[in-house]
C-alpha positions, -999 to +999 in steps of 0.1 A: +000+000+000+011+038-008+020+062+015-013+075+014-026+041+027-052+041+004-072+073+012-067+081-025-071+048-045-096+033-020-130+053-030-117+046-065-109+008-062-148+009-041-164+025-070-156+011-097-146-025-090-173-027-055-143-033-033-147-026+003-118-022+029-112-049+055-099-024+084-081+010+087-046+004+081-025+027+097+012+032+092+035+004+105+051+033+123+049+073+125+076+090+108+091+120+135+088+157+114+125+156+127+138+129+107+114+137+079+131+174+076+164+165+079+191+170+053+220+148+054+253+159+056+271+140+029+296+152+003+283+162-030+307+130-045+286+111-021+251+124-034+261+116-071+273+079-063+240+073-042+222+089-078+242+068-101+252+095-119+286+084-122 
């Protein structure tokens, strides 16, 4: 499932197909806003090799 956990797709799927959701799935675990808005500090050599630009 996406990181919208189906609040997007779900009505869709419900509609059109006459799938119904089993439960609520929530998110194996919440994500802190800390770790979510943190840049790393890695070396620009770094970034490209983790890109495969090189």
């Amino acid at each position: 499932m996406g990181p919208c956990q189906g609040r997007v797709c779900g009505p869709a799927t419900e509609f059109l197909l006459g799938w119904t959701p089993d439960s609520v799935r929530p998110p194996i675990f919440p994500a802190r806003l800390q770790s979510l808005g943190t840049v790393p500090n890695i070396e620009p050599a770094q970034y490209e090799a983790m890109r495969g630009n090189q």
